[in-house]
C-alpha positions as CSV (number, residue, x, y, z in Angstrom):
1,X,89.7,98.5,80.0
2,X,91.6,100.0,76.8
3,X,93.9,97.7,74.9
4,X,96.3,99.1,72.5
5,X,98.5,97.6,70.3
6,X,102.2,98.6,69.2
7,X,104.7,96.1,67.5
8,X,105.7,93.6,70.4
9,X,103.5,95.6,72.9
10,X,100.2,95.5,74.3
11,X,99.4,98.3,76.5
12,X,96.4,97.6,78.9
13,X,94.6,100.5,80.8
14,X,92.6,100.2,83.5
15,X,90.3,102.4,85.6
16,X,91.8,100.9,88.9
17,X,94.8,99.4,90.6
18,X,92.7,96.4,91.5
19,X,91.2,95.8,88.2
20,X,94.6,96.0,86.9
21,X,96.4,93.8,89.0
22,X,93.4,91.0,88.6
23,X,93.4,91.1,85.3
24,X,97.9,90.7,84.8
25,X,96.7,87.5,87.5
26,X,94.2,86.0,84.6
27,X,96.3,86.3,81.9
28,X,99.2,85.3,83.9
29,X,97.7,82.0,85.2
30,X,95.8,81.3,81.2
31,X,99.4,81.7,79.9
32,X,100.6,79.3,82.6
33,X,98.0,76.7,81.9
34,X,98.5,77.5,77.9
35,X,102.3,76.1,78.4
36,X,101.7,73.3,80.8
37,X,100.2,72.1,78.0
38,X,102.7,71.8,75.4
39,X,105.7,71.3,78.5
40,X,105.7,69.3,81.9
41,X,107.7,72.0,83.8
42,X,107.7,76.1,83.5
43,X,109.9,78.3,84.2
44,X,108.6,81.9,86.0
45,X,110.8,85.1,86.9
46,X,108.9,87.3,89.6
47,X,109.1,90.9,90.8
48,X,109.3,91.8,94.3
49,X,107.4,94.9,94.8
50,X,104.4,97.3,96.1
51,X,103.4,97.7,92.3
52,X,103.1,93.7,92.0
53,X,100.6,93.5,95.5
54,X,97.6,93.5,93.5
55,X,98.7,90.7,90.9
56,X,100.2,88.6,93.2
57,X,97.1,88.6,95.3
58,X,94.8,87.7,93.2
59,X,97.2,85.0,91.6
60,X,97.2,83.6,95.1
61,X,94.0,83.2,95.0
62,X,93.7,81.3,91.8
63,X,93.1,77.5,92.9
64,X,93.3,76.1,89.7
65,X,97.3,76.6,88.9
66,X,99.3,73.8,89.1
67,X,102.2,75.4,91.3
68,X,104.0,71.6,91.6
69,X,105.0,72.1,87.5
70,X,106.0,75.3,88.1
71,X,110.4,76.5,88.4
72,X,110.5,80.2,89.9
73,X,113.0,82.6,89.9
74,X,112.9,86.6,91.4
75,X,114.9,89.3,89.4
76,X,116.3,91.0,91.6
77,X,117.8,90.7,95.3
78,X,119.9,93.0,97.3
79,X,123.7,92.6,98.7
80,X,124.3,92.8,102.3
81,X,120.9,91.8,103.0
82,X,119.3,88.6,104.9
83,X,116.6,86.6,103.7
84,X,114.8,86.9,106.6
85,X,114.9,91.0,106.6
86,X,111.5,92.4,106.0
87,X,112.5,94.2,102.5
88,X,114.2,91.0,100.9
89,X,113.0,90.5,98.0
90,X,112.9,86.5,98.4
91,X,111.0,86.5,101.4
92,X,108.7,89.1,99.9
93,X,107.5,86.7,97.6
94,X,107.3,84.1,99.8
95,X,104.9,86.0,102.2
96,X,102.5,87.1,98.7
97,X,102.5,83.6,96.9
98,X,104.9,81.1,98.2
99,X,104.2,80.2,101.9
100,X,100.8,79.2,100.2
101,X,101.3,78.0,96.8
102,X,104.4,75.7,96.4
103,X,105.9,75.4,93.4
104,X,108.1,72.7,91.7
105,X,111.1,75.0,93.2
106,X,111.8,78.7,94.0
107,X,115.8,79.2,93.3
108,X,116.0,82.2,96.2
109,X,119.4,84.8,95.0
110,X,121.7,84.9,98.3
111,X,122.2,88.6,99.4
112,X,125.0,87.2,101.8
113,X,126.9,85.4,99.6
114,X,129.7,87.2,97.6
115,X,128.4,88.8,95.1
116,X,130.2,87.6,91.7
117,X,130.0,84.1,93.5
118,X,126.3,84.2,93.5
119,X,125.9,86.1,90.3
120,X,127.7,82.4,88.6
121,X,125.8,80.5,90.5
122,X,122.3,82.5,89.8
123,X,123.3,82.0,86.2
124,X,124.1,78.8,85.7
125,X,121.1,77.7,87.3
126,X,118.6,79.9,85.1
127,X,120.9,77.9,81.9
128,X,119.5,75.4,83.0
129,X,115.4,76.8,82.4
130,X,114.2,78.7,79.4
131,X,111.9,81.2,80.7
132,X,108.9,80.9,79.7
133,X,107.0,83.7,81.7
134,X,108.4,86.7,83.3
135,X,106.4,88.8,85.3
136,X,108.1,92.5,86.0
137,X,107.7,96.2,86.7
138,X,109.4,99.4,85.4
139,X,111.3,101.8,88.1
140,X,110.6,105.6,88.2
141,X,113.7,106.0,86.3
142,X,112.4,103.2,83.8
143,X,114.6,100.3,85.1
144,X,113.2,96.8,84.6
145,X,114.6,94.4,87.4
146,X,117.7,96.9,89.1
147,X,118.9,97.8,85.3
148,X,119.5,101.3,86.4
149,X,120.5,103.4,83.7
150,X,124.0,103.4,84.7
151,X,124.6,100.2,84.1
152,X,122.2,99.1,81.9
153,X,123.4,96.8,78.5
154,X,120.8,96.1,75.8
155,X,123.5,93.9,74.8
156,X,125.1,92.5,78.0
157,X,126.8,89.3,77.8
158,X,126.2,88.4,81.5
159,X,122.7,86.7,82.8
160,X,123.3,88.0,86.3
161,X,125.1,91.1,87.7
162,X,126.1,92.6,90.7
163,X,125.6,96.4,90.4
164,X,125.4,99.8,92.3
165,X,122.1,101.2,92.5
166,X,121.6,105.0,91.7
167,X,119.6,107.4,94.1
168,X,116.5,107.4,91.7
169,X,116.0,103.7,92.5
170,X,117.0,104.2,96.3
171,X,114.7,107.3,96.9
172,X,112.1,104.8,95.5
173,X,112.2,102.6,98.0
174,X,111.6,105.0,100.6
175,X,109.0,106.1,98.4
176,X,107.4,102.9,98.2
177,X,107.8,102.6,102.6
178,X,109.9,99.6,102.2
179,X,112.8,101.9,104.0
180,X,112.7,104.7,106.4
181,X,114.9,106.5,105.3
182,X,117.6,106.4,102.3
183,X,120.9,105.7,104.2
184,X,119.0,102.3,105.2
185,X,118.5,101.2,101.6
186,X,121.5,99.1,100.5
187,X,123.6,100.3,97.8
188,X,124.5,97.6,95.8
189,X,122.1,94.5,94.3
190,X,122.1,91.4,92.1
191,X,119.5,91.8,89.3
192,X,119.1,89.7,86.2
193,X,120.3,91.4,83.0
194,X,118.3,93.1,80.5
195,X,118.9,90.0,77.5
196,X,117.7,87.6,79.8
197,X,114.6,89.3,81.0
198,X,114.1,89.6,77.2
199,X,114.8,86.0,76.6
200,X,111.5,85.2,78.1
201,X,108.7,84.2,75.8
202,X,106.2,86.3,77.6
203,X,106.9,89.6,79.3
204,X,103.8,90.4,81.8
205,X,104.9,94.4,82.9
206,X,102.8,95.4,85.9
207,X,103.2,99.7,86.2
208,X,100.5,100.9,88.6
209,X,101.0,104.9,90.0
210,X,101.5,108.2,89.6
211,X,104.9,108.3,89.9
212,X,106.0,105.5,87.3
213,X,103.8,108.4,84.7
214,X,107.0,109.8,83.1
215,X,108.7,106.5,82.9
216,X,105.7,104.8,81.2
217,X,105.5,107.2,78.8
218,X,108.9,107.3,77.8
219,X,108.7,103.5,77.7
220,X,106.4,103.6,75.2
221,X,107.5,106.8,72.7
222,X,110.8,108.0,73.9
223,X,113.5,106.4,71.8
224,X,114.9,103.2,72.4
225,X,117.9,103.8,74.5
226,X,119.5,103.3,77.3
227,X,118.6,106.6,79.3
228,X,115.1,104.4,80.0
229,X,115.9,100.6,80.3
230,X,112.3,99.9,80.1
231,X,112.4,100.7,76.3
232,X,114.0,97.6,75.4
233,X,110.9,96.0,75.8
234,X,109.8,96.9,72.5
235,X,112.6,95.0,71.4
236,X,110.4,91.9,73.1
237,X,109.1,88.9,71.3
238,X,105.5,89.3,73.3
239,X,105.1,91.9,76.0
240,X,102.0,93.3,78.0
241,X,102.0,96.4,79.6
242,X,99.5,96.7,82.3
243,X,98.5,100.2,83.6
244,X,96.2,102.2,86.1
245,X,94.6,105.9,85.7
246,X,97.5,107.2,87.2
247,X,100.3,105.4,85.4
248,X,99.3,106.2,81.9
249,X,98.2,109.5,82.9
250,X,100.7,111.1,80.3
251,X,100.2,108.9,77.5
C-alpha cells in the first residue's frame, strides 16, 4: 500500500482489487465504530456498483458493526425502473449488505414514483440526518453519484435531482455488464447532488480499474471544474481515495 497526502485528500494505492476493497471495509467500519461513540445513530450514503463489490464484501463480513444504530441511504437510483429489477440500485445493495446486516433503516429512492415527487421526498428525509459517512465511486467521465458533467453544480441548491444521463455514463453500464446493450439502460435517474455528497464528514471514494485511469487522474490534478465532477472532492472536509494498479496507472 502507498498513501499520499494532498490537502483534504488521501490517495490509497494498492497492488490488488481485493486488498483495496478490504482495506475501504476497515476504515469504513473503524470510522463507523469511531462515531457510535460520540452519537447513538449514523447516518451512511452507499454506492451501487461493480467497483464497490470488493468493499461491500468484506464489510459484510465484518461481525462486529453495530448495523441496528446505523440510517442508510444510496446515491443514486434510476427512473422507470422497479426495485425488484436486477440493475436497481436499491436492491443491489440489499443483495451485498442488507438482506444480511440490518440496519436501523435503509430509506430505498422509488424509481416509479414521479420523479420531482420523490426527489422532495428523498430530500426531506436526508434533512432529517447529517451524514456522517459516505461511501462513493467516480464514473469514467468522473461523475460522483449520476453528477454527469452536464448537469453537474458545485453549487447546486437542490439535495436531490432528477436528471438525464449522458452516453459516457450509459456505455458504462454496459461496460460494467449490468445491461446488454445501451438502448436497455434507462435515460434518466435521481442522484444526490454534489453539496450534499460533500456535506458528509467523511468521503470513502472506492475507484478500482482500468478504465476509471483518466478520470482518477484528472480527479486528482486536472483543475477544479466542472468538466470532471469528481474534482470537487478536493473541496471535501476529509476524503479517501482508494485505488488499484490499474486505476492509478496514470498518476
Amino acid at each position: 500500500m502507498e498513501a499520499t497526502t494532498m490537502n483534504q485528500l488521501t490517495v490509497l494505492r494498492y497492488t490488488s482489487r481485493l486488498d483495496m476493497g478490504k482495506a475501504v471495509a476497515l476504515d469504513v467500519a473503524a470510522k463507523m465504530k469511531e462515531l457510535l461513540e460520540q452519537k447513538s445513530s449514523i447516518a451512511v450514503v452507499f454506492a451501487s456498483a461493480p467497483s464497490q463489490n470488493e468493499f461491500l464484501d468484506a464489510l459484510q463480513e465484518d461481525e462486529s458493526i453495530p448495523w441496528e444504530r446505523i440510517v442508510c441511504f444510496h446515491l443514486d437510483e434510476y427512473v422507470g425502473l422497479p426495485a425488484d429489477a436486477p440493475q436497481s440500485f436499491s436492491l443491489f445493495l440489499k443483495e451485498k449488505l442488507f438482506n444480511s446486516r440490518k440496519p436501523k433503516q435503509f430509506n430505498v429512492i422509488n424509481g416509479l414514483n414521479d420523479p420531482k415527487d420523490e426527489c422532495t421526498r428523498y430530500s426531506e428525509l436526508l434533512a432529517s440526518h447529517s451524514i456522517d459517512i459516505a461511501c462513493i465511486g467516480i464514473g469514467e467521465n468522473g461523475h460522483i453519484a449520476f453528477n454527469d458533467p452536464h448537469v453537474a453544480d458545485f453549487n447546486d441548491p437542490l439535495r436531490v435531482k432528477s436528471v438525464m444521463l449522458d452516453e459516457t455514463s450509459r456505455v458504462q453500464q454496459v461496460n460494467d455488464g449490468c445491461f446488454d446493450v445501451l438502448d436497455n439502460v434507462p435515460v434518466e435517474a435521481i442522484t444526490l447532488t454534489i453539496p450534499t455528497i460533500l456535506s458528509a464528514s467523511s468521503i470513502f471514494c472506492t475507484v478500482p480499474g482500468e478504465r476509471k485511469s483518466k478520470a482518477v487522474q484528472e480527479t486528482l490534478y486536472g483543475p477544479v471544474d466542472i468538466r470532471y465532477p469528481a474534482t470537487a472532492l478536493r473541496k471535501a472536509a476529509s476524503c479517501r481515495i482508494y485505488l488499484d494498479e490499474e486505476s492509478a496507472s496514470l498518476l
